[in-house]
RODO-2510 file (C-alpha; in nm, 4 decimals, decimal comma):
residues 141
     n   res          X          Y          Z
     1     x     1,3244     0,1371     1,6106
     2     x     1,6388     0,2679     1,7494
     3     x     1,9353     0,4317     1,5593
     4     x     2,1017     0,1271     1,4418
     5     x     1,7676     0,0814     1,2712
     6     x     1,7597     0,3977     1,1373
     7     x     2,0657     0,3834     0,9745
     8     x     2,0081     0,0456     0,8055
     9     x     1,6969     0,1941     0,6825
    10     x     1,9184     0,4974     0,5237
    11     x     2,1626     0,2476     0,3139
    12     x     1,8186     0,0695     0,2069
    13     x     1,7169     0,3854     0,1097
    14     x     2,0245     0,4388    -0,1515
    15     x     2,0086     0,0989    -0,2567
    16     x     1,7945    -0,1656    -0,2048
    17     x     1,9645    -0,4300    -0,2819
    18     x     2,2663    -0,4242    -0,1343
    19     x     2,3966    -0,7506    -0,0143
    20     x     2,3414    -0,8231     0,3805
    21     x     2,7328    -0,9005     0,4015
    22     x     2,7641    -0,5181     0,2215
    23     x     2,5169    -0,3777     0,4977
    24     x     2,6221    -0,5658     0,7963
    25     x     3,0012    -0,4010     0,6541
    26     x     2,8821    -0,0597     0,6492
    27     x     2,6784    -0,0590     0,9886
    28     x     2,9707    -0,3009     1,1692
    29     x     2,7405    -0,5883     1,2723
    30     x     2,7408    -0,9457     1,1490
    31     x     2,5104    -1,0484     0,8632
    32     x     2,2376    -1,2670     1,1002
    33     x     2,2053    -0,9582     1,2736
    34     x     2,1110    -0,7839     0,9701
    35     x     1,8846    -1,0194     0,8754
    36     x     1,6783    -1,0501     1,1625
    37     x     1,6589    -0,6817     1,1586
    38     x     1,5001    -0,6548     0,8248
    39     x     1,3191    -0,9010     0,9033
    40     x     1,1487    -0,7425     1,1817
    41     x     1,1564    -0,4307     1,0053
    42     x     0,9415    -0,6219     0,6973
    43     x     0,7217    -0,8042     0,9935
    44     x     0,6448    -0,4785     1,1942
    45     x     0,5518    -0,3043     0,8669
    46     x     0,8150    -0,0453     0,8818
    47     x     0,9633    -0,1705     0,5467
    48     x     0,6050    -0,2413     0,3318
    49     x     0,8392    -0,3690     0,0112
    50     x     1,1054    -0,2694    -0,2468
    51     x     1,1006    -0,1080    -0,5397
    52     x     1,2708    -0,0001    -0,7870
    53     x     1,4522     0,3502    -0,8540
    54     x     1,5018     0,4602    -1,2476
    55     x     1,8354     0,5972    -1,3683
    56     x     1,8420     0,9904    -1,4067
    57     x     1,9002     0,8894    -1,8195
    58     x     1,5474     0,7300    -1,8567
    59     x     1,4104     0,9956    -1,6196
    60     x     1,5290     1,2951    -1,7585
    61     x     1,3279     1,2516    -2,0523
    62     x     1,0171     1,3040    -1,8561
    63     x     0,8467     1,5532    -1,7265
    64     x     0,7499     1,5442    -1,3731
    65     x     0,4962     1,8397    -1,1348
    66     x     0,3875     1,8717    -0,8375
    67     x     0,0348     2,0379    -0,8099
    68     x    -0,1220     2,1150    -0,5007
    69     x    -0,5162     2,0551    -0,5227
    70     x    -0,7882     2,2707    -0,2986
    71     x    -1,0992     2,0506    -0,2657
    72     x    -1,4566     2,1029    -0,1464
    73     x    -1,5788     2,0231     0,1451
    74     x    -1,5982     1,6577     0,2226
    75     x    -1,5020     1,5602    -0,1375
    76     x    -1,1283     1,4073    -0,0415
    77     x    -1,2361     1,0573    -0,0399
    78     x    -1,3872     1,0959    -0,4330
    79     x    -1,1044     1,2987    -0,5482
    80     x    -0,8639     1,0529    -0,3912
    81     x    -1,0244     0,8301    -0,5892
    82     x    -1,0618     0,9865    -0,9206
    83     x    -0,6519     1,0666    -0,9003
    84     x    -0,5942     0,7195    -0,8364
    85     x    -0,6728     0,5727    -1,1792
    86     x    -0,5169     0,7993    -1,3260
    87     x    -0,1378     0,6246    -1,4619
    88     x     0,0306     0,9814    -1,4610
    89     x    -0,0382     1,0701    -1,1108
    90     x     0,2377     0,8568    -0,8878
    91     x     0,1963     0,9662    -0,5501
    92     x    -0,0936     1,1583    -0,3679
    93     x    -0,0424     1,3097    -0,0527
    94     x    -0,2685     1,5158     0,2292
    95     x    -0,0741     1,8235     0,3676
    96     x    -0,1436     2,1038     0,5936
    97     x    -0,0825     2,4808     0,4693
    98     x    -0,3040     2,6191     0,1538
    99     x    -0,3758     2,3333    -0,0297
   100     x    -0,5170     1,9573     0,0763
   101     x    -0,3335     1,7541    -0,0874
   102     x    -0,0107     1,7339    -0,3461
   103     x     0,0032     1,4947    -0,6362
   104     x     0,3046     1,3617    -0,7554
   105     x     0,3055     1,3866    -1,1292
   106     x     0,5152     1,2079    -1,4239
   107     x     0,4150     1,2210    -1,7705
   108     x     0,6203     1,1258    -2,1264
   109     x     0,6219     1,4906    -2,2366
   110     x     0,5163     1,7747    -2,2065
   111     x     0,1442     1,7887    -2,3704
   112     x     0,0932     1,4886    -2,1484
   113     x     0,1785     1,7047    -1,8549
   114     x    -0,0752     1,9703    -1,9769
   115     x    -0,3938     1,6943    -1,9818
   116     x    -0,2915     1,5398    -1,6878
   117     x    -0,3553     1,9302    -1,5306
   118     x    -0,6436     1,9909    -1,7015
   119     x    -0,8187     1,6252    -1,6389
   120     x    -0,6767     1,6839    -1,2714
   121     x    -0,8722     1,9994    -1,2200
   122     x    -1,1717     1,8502    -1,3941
   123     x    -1,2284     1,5992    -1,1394
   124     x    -1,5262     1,6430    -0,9079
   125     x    -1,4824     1,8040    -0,6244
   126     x    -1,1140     1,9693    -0,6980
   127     x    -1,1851     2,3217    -0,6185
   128     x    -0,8779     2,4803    -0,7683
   129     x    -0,4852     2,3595    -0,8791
   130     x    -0,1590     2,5143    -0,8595
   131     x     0,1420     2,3085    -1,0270
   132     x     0,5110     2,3249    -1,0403
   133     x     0,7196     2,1614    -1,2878
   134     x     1,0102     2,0200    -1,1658
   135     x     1,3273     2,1543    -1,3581
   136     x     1,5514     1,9399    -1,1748
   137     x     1,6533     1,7075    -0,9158
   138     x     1,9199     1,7830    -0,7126
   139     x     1,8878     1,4360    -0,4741
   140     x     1,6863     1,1375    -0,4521
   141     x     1,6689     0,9194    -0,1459
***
């Protein structure tokens, strides 16, 4: 990875589809070059895949948290795997500080957002929660 990399990475980042003539534009190098970067970015495992990214109008009717999650002792693994089928919870992540890990919530409404808490803190092994409802997004990369 070097900064050339880095920077194709960061236009990927804001849109994922852009054209290889459109990228190789932007970063000043010809479009074979771009491809065989992303391709060894894809091969190397630095890029694991594409998705997609909703418009603000379909995601501003949801409601979205972040709760932090103190576990017991040697209980990550089943709590990792309790969160996991749940549909609501979109990203789960281990952290240092207070907490052990920080799920990513997003939920239709509002009641939704109050199960999804209470059958979060339910789950074996989840000592104690503390959530934040996102009020707004400022940027998304």
């Amino acid at each position: 990875m070097d900064d050339l990399d880095e920077h194709l990475l960061a236009r990927l980042r804001e849109n994922a589809r852009a054209p290889l003539a459109e990228l190789a534009r932007a970063l000043g190098l010809s479009r074979t070059t771009i491809q065989s970067r992303l391709a060894r970015l894809e091969r190397s495992g630095v890029i694991a895949g594409y998705s997609v990214r909703l418009a603000n109008a379909y995601g501003i009717t949801r409601v979205h948290a972040f709760i932090m999650l103190t576990v017991e002792p040697k209980q990550a693994a089943a709590v990792t795997a309790a969160l996991r089928r749940m549909p609501g919870v979109r990203r789960l992540q281990s952290v240092s500080g207070p907490f052990d890990l920080i799920a990513t919530v997003e939920v239709a409404d509002v009641a939704e957002m109050d199960a999804a808490i209470d059958e979060i803190g339910a789950v074996k092994g989840v000592e104690r929660t503390n959530s934040s409802i996102v009020l707004s997004t400022k940027f998304d990369r």
